[in-house]
CHARMM internal coordinates of N, CA and C (Angstrom, degrees):
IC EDIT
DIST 1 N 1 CA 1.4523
DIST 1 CA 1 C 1.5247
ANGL 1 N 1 CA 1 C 110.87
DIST 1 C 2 N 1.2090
ANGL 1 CA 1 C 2 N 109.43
DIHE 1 N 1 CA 1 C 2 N -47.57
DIST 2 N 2 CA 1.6594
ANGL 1 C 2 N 2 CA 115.69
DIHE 1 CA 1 C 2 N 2 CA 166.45
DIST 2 CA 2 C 1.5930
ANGL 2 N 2 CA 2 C 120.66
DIHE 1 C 2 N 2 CA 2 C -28.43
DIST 2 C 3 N 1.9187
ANGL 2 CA 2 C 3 N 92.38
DIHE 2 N 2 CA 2 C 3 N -63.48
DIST 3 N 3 CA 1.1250
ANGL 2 C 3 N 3 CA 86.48
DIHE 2 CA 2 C 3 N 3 CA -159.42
DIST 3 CA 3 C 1.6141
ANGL 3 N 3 CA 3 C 124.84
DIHE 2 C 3 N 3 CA 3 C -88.67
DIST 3 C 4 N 1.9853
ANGL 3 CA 3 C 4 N 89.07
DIHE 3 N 3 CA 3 C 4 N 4.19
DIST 4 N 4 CA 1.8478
ANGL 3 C 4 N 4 CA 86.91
DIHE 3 CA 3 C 4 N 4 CA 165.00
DIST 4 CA 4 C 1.5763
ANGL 4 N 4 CA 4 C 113.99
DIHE 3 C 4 N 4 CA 4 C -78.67
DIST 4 C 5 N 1.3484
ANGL 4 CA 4 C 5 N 106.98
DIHE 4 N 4 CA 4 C 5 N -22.15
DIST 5 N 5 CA 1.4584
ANGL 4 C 5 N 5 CA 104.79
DIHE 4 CA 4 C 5 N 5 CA -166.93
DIST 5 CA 5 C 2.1600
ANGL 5 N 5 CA 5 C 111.88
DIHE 4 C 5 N 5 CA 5 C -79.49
DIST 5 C 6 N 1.5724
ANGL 5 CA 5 C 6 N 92.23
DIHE 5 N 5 CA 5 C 6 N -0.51
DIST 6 N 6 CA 1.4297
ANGL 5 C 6 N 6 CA 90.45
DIHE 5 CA 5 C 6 N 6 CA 174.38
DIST 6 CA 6 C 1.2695
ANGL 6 N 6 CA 6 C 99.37
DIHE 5 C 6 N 6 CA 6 C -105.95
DIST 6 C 7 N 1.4210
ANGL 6 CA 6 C 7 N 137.14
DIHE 6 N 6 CA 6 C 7 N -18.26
DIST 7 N 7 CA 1.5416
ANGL 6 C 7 N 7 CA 145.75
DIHE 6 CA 6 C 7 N 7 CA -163.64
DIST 7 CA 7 C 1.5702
ANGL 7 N 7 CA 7 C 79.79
DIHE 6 C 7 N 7 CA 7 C -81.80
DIST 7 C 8 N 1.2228
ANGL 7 CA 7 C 8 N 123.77
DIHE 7 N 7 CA 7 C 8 N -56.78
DIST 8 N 8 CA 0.9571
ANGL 7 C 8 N 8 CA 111.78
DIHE 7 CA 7 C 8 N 8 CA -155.72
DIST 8 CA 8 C 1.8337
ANGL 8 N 8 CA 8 C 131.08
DIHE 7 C 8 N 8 CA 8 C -71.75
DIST 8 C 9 N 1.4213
ANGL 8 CA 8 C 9 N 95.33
DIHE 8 N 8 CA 8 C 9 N -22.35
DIST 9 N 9 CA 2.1086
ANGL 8 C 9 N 9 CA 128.67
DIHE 8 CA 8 C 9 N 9 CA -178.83
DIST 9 CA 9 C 1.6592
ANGL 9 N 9 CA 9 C 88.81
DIHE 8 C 9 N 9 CA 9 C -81.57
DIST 9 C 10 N 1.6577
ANGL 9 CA 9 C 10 N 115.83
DIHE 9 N 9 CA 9 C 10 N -39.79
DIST 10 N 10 CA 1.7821
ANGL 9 C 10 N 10 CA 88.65
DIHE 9 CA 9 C 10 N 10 CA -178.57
DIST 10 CA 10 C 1.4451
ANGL 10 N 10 CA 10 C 98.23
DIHE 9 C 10 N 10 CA 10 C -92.54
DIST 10 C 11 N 1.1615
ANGL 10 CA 10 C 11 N 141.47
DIHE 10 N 10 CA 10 C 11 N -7.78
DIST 11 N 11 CA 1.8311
ANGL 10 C 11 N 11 CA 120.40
DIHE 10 CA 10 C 11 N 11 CA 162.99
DIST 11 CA 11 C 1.4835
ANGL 11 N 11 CA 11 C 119.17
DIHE 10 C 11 N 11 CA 11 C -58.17
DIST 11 C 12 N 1.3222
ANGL 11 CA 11 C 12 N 102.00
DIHE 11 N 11 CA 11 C 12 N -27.70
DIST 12 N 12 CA 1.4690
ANGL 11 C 12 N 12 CA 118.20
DIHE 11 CA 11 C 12 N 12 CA -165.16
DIST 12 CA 12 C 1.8588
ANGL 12 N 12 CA 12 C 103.60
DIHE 11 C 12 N 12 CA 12 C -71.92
DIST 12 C 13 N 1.0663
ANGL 12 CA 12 C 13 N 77.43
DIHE 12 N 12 CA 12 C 13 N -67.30
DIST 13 N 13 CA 1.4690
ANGL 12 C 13 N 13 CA 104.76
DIHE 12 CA 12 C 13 N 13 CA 166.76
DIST 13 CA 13 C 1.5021
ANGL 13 N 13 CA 13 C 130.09
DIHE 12 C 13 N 13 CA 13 C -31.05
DIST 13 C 14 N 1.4455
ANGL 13 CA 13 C 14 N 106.35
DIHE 13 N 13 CA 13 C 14 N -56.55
DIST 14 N 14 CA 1.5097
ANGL 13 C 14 N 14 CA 119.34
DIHE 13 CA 13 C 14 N 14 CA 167.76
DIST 14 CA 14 C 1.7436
ANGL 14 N 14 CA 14 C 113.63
DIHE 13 C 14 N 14 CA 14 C -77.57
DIST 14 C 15 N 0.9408
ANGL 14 CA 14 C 15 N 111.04
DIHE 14 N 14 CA 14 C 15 N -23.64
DIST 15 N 15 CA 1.4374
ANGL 14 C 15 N 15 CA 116.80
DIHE 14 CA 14 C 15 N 15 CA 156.65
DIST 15 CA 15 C 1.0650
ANGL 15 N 15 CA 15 C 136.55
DIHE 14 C 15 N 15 CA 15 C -54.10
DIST 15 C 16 N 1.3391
ANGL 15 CA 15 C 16 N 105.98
DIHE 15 N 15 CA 15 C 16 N -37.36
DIST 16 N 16 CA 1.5591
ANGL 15 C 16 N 16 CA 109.60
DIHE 15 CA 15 C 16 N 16 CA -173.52
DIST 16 CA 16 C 1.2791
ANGL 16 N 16 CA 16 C 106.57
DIHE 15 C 16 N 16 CA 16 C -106.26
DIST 16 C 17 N 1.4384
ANGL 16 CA 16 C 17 N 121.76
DIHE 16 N 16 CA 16 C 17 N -9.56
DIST 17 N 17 CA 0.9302
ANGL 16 C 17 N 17 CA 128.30
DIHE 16 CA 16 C 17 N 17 CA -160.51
DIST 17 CA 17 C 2.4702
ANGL 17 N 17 CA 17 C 81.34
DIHE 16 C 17 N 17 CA 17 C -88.09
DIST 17 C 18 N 1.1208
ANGL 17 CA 17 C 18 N 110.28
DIHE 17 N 17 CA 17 C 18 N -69.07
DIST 18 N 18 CA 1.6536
ANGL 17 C 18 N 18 CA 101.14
DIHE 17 CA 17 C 18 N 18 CA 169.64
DIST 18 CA 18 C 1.5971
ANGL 18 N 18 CA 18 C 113.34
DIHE 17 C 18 N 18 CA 18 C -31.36
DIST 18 C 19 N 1.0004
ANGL 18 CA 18 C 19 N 97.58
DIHE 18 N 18 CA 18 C 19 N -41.59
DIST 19 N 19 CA 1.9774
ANGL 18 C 19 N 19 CA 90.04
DIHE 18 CA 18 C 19 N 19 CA -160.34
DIST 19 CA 19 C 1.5478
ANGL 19 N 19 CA 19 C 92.03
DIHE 18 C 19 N 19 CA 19 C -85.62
DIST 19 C 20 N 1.4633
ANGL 19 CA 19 C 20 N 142.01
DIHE 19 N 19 CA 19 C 20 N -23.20
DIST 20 N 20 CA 1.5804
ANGL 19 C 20 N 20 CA 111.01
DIHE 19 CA 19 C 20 N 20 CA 129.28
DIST 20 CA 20 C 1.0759
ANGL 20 N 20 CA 20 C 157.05
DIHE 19 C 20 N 20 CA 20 C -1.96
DIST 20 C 21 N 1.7151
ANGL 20 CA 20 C 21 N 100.26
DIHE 20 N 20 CA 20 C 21 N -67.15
DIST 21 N 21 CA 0.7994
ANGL 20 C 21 N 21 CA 109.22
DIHE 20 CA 20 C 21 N 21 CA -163.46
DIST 21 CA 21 C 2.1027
ANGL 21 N 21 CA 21 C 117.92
DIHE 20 C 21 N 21 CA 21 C -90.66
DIST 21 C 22 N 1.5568
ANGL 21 CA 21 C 22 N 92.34
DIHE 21 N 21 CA 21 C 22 N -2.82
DIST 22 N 22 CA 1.0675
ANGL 21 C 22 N 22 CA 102.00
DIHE 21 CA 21 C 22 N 22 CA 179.09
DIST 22 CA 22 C 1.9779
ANGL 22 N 22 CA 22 C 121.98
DIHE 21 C 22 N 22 CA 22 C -112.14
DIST 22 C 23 N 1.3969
ANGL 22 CA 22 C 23 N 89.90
DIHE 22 N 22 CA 22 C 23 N 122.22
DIST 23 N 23 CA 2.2529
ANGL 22 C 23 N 23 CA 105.58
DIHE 22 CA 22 C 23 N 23 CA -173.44
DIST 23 CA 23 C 1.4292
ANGL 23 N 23 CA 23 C 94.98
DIHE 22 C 23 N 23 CA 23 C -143.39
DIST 23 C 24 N 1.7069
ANGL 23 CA 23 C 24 N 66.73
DIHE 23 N 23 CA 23 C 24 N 122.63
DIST 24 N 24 CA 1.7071
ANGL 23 C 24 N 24 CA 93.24
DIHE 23 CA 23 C 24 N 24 CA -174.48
DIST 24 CA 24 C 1.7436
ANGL 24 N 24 CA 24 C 93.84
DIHE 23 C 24 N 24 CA 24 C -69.89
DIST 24 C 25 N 1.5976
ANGL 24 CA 24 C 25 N 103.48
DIHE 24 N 24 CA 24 C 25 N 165.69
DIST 25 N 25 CA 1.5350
ANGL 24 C 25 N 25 CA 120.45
DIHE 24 CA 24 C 25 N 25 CA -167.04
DIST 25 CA 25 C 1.7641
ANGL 25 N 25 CA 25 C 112.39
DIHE 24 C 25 N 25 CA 25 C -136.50
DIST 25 C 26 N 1.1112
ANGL 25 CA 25 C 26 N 116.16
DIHE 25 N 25 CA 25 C 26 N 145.00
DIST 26 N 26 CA 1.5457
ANGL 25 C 26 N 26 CA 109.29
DIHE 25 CA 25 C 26 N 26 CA -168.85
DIST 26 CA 26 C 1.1057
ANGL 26 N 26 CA 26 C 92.82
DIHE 25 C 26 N 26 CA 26 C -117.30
DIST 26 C 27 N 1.7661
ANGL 26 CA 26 C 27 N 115.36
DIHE 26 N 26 CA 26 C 27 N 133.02
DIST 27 N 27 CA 1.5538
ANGL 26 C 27 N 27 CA 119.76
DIHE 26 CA 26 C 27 N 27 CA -160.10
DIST 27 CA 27 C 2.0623
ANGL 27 N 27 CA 27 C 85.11
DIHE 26 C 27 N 27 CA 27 C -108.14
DIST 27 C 28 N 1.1230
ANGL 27 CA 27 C 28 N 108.60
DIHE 27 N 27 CA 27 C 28 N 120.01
DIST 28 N 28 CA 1.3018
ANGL 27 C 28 N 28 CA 112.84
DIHE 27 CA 27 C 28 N 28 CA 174.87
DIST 28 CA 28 C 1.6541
ANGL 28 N 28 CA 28 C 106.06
DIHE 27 C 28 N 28 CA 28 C -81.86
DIST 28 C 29 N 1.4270
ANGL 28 CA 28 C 29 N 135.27
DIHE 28 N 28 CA 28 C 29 N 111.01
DIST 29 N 29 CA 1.6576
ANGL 28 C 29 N 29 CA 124.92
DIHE 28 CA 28 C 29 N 29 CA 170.55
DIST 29 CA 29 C 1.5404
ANGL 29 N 29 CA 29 C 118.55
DIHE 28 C 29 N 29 CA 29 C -96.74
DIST 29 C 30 N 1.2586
ANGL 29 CA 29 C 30 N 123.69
DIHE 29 N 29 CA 29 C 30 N 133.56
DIST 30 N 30 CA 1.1207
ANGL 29 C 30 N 30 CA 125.37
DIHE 29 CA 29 C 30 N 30 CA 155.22
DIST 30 CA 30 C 1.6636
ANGL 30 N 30 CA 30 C 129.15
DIHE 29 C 30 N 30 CA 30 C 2.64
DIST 30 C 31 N 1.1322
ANGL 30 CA 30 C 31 N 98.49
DIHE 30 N 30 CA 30 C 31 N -43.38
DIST 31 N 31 CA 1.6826
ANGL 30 C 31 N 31 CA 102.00
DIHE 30 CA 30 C 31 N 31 CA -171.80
DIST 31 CA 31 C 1.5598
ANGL 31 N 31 CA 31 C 101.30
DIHE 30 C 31 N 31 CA 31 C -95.82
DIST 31 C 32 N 1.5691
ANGL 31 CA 31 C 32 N 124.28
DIHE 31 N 31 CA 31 C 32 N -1.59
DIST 32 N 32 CA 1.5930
ANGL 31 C 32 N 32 CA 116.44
DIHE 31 CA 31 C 32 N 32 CA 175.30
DIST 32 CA 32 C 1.5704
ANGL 32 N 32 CA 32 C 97.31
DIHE 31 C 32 N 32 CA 32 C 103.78
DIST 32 C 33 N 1.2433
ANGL 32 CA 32 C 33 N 118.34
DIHE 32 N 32 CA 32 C 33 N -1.10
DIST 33 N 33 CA 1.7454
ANGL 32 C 33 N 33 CA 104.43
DIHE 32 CA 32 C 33 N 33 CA 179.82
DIST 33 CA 33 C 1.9863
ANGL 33 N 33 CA 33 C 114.40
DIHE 32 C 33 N 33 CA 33 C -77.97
DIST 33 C 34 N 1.1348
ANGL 33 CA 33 C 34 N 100.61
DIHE 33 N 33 CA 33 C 34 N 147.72
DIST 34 N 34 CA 2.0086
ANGL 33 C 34 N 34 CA 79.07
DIHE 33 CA 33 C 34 N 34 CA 176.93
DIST 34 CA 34 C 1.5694
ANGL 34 N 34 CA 34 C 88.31
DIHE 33 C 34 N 34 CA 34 C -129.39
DIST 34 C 35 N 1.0148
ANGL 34 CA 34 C 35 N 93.00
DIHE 34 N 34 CA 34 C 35 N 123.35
DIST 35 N 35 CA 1.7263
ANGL 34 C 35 N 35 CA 116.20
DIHE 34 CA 34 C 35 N 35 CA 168.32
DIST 35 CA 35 C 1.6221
ANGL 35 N 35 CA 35 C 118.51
DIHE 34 C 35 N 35 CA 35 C -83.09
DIST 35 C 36 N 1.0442
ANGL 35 CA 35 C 36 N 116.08
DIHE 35 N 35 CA 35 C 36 N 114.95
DIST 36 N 36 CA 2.0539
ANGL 35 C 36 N 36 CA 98.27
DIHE 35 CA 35 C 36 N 36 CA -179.81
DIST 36 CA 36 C 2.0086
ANGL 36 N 36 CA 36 C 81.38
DIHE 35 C 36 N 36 CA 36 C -117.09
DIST 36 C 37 N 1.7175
ANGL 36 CA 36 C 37 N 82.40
DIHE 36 N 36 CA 36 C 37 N 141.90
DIST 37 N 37 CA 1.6409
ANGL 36 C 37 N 37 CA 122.02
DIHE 36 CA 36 C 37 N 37 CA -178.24
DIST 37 CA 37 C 1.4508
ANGL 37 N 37 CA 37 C 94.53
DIHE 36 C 37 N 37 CA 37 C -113.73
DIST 37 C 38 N 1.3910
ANGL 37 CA 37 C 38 N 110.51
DIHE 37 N 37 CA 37 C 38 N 132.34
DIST 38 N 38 CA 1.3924
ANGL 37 C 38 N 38 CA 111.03
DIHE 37 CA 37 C 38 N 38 CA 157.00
DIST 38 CA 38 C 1.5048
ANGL 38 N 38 CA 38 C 117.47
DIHE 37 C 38 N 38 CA 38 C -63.18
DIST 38 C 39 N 1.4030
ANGL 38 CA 38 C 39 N 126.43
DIHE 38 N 38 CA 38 C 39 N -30.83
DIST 39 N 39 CA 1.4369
ANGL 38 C 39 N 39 CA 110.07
DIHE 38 CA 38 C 39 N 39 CA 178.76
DIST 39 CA 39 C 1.8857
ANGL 39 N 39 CA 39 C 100.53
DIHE 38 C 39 N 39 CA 39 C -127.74
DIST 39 C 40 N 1.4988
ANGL 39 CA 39 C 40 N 98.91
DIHE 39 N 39 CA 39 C 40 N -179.59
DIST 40 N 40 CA 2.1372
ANGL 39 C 40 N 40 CA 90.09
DIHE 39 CA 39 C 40 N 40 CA -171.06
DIST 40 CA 40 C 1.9893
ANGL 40 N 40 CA 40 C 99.06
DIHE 39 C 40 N 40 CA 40 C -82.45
DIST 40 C 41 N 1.2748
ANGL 40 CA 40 C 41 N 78.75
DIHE 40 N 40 CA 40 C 41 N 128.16
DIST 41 N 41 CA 1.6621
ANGL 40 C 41 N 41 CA 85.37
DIHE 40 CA 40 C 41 N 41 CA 177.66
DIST 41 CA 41 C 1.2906
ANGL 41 N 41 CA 41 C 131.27
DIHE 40 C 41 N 41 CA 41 C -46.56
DIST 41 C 42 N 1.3093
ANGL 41 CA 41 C 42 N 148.47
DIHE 41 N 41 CA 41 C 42 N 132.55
DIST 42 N 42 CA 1.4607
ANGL 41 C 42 N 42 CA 141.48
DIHE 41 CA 41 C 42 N 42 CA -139.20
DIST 42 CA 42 C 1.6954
ANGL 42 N 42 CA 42 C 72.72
DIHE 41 C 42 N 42 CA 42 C -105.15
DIST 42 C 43 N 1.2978
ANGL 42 CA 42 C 43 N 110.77
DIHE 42 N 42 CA 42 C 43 N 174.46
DIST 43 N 43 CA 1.6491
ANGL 42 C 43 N 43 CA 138.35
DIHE 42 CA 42 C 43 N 43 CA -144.65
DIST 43 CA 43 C 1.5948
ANGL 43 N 43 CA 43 C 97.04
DIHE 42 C 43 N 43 CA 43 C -143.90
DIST 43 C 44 N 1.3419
ANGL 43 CA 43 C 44 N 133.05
DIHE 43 N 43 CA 43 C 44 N 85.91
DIST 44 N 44 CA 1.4689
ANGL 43 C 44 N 44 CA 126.87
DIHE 43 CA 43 C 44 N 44 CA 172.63
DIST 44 CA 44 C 1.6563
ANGL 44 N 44 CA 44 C 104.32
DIHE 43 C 44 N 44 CA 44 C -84.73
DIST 44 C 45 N 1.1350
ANGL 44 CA 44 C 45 N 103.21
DIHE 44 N 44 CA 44 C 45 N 123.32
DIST 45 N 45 CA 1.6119
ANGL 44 C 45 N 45 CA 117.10
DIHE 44 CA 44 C 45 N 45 CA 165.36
DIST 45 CA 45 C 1.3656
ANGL 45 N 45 CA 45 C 108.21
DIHE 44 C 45 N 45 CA 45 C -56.52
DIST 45 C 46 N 1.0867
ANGL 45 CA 45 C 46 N 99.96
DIHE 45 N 45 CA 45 C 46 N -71.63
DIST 46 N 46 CA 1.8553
ANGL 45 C 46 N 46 CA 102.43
DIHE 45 CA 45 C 46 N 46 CA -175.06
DIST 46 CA 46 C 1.9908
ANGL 46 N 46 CA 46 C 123.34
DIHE 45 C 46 N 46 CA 46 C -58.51
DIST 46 C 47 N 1.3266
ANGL 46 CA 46 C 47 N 98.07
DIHE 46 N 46 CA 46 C 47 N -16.32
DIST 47 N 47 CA 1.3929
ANGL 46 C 47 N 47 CA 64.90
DIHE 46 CA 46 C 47 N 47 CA -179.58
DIST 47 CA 47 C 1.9138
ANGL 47 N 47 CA 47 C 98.20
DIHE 46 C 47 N 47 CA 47 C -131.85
DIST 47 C 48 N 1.6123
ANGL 47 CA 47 C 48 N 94.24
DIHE 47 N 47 CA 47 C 48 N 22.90
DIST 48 N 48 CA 1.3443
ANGL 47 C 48 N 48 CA 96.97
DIHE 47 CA 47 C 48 N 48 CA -178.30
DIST 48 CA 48 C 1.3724
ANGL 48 N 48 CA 48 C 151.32
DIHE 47 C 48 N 48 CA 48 C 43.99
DIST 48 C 49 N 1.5342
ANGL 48 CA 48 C 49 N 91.30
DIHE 48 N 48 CA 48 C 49 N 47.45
DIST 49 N 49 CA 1.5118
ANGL 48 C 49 N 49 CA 118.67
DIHE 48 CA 48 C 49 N 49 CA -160.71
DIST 49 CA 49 C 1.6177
ANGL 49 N 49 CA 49 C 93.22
DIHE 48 C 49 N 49 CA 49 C -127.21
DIST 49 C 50 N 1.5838
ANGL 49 CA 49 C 50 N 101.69
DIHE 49 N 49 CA 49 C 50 N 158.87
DIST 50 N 50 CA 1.1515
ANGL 49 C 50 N 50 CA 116.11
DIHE 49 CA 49 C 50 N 50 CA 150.22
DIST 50 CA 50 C 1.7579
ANGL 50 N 50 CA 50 C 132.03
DIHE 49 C 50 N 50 CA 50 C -87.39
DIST 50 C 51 N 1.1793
ANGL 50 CA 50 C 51 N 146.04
DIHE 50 N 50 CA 50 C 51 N 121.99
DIST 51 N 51 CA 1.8145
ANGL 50 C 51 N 51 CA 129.77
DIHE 50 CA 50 C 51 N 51 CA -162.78
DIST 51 CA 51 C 1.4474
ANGL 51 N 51 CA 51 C 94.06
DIHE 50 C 51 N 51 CA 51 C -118.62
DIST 51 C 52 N 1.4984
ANGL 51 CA 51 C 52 N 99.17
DIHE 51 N 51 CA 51 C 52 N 152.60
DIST 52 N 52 CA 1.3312
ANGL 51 C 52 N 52 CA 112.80
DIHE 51 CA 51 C 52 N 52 CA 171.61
DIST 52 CA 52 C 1.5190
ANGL 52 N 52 CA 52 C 116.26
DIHE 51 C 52 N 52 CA 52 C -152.00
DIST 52 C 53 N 1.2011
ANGL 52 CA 52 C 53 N 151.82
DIHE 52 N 52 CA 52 C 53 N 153.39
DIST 53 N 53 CA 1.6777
ANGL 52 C 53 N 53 CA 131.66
DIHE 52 CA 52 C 53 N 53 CA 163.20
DIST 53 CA 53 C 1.5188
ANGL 53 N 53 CA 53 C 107.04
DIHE 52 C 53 N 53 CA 53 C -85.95
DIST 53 C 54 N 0.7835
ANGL 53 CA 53 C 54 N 119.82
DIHE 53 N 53 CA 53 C 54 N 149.72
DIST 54 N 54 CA 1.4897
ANGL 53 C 54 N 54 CA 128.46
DIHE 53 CA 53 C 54 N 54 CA 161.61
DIST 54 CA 54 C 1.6528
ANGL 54 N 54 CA 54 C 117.58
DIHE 53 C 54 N 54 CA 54 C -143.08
DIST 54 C 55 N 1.5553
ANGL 54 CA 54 C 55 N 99.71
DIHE 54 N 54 CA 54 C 55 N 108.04
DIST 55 N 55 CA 1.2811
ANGL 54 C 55 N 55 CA 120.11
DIHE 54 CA 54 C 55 N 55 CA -174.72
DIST 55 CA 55 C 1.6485
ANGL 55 N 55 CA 55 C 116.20
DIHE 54 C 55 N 55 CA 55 C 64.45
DIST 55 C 56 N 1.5162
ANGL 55 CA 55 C 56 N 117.57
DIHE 55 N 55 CA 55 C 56 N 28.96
DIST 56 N 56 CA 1.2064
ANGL 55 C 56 N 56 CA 136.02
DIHE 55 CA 55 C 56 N 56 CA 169.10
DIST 56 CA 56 C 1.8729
ANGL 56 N 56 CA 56 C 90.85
DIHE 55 C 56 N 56 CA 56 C 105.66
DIST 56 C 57 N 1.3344
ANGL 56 CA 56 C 57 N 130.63
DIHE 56 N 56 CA 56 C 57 N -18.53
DIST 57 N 57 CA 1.4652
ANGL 56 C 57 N 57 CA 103.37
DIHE 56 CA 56 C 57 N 57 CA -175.82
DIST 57 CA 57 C 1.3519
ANGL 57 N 57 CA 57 C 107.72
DIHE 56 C 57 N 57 CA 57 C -103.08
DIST 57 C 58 N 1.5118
ANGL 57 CA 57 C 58 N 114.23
DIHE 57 N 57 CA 57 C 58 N 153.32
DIST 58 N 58 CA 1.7343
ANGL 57 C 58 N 58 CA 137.13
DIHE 57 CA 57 C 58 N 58 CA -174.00
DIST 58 CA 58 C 2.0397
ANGL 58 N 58 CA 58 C 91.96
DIHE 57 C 58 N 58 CA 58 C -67.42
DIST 58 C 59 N 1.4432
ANGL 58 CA 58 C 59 N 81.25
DIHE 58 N 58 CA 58 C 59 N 129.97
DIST 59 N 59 CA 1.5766
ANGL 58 C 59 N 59 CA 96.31
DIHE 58 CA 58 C 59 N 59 CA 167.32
DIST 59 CA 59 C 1.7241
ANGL 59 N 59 CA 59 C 115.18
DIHE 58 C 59 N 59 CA 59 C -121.36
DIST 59 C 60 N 0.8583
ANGL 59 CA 59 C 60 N 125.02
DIHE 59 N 59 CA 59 C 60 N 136.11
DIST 60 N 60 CA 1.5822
ANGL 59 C 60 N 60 CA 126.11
DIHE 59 CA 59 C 60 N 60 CA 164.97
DIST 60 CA 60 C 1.3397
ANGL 60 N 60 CA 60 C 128.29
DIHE 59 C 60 N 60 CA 60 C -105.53
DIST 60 C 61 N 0.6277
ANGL 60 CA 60 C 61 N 129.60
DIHE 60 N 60 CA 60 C 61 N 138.24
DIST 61 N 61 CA 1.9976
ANGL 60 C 61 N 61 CA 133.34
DIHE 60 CA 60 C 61 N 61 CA -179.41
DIST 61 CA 61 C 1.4988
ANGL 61 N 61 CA 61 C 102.32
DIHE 60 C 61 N 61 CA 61 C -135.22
DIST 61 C 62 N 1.5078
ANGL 61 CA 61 C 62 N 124.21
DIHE 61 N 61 CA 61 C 62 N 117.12
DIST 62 N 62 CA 0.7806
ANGL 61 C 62 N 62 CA 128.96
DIHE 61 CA 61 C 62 N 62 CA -170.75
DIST 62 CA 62 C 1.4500
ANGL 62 N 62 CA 62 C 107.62
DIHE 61 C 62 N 62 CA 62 C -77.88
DIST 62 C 63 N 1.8425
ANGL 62 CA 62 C 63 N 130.91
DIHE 62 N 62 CA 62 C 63 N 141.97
DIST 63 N 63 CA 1.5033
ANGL 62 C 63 N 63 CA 129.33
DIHE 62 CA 62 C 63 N 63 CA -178.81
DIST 63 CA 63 C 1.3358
ANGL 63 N 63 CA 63 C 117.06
DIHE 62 C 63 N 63 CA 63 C -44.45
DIST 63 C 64 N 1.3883
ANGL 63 CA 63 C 64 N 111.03
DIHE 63 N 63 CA 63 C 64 N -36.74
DIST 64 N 64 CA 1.4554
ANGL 63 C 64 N 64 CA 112.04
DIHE 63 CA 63 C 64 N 64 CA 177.06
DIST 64 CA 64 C 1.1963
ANGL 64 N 64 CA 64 C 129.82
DIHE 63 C 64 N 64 CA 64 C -58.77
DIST 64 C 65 N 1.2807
ANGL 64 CA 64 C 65 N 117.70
DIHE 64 N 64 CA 64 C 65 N -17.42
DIST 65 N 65 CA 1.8351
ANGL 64 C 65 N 65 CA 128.55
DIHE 64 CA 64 C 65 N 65 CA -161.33
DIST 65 CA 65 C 1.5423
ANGL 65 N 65 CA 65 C 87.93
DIHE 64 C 65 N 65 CA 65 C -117.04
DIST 65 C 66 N 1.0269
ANGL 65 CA 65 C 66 N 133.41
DIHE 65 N 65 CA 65 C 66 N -15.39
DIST 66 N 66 CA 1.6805
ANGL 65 C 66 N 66 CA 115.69
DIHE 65 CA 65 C 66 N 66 CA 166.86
DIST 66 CA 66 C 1.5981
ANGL 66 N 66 CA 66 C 122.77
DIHE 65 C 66 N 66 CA 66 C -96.15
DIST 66 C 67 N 1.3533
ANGL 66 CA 66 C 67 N 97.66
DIHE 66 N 66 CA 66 C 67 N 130.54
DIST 67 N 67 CA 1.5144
ANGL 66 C 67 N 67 CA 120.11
DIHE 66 CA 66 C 67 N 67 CA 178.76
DIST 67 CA 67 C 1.4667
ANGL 67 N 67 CA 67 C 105.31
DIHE 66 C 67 N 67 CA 67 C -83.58
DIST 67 C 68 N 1.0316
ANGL 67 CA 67 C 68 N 129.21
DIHE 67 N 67 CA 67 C 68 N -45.89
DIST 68 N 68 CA 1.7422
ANGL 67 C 68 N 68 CA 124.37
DIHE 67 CA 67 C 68 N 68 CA -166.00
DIST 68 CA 68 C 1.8443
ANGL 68 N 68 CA 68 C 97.66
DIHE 67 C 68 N 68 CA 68 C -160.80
DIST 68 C 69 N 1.1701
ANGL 68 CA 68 C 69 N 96.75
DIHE 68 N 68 CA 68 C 69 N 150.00
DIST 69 N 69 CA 1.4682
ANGL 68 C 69 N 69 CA 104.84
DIHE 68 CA 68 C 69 N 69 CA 155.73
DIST 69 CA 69 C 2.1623
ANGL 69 N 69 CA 69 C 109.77
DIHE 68 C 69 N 69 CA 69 C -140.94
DIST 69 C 70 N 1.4318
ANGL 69 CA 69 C 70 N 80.05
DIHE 69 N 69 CA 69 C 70 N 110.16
DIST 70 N 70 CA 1.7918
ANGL 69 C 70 N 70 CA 77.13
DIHE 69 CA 69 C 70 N 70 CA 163.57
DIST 70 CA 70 C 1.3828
ANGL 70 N 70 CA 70 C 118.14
DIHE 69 C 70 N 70 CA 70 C -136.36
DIST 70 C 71 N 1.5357
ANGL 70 CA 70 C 71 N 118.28
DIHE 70 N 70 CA 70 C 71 N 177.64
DIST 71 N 71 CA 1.4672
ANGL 70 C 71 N 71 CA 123.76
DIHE 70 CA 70 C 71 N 71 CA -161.77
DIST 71 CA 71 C 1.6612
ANGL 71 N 71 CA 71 C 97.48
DIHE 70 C 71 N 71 CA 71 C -82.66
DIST 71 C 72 N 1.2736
ANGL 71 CA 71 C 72 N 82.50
DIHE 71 N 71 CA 71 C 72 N 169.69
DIST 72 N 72 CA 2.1287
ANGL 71 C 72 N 72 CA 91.08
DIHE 71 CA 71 C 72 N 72 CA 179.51
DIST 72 CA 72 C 1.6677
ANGL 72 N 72 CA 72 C 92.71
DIHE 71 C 72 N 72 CA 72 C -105.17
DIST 72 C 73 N 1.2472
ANGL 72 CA 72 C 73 N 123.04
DIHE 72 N 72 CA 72 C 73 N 115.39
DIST 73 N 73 CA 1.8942
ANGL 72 C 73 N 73 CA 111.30
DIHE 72 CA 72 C 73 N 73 CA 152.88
DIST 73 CA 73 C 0.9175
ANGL 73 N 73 CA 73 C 107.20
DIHE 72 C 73 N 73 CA 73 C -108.27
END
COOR INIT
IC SEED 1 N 1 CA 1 C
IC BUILD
């Protein structure tokens, strides 16, 4: 019984501890569009894009077409 009730406080635990770690971000573009990402878009050097998933698929926004990116509180 113990040791479900600790299996169970660190599932909990590591859970919440992800959904922390994740705030969605509103990608402001150049042309006036606002994009909101559930998490802050990763930054590829090489191919000079912005990436994000949306609804499990890879998105890109190229650096040039973004004006701002900030968090939603």
């Amino acid at each position: 019984m113990t040791r479900k009730l600790l299996a169970l406080a660190l599932a909990t635990t590591a859970l919440g501890g992800l959904a922390a770690c994740s705030h969605p971000n509103v990608v402001q573009t150049k042309d006036g569009q606002q994009i909101v990402t559930p998490d802050e878009p990763e930054y590829n050097k090489k191919s000079g894009t912005y990436q994000y998933e949306d609804n499990g698929k890879k998105v890109q926004i190229n650096k040039d077409d973004v004006h701002s990116i900030q968090e939603v509180k």
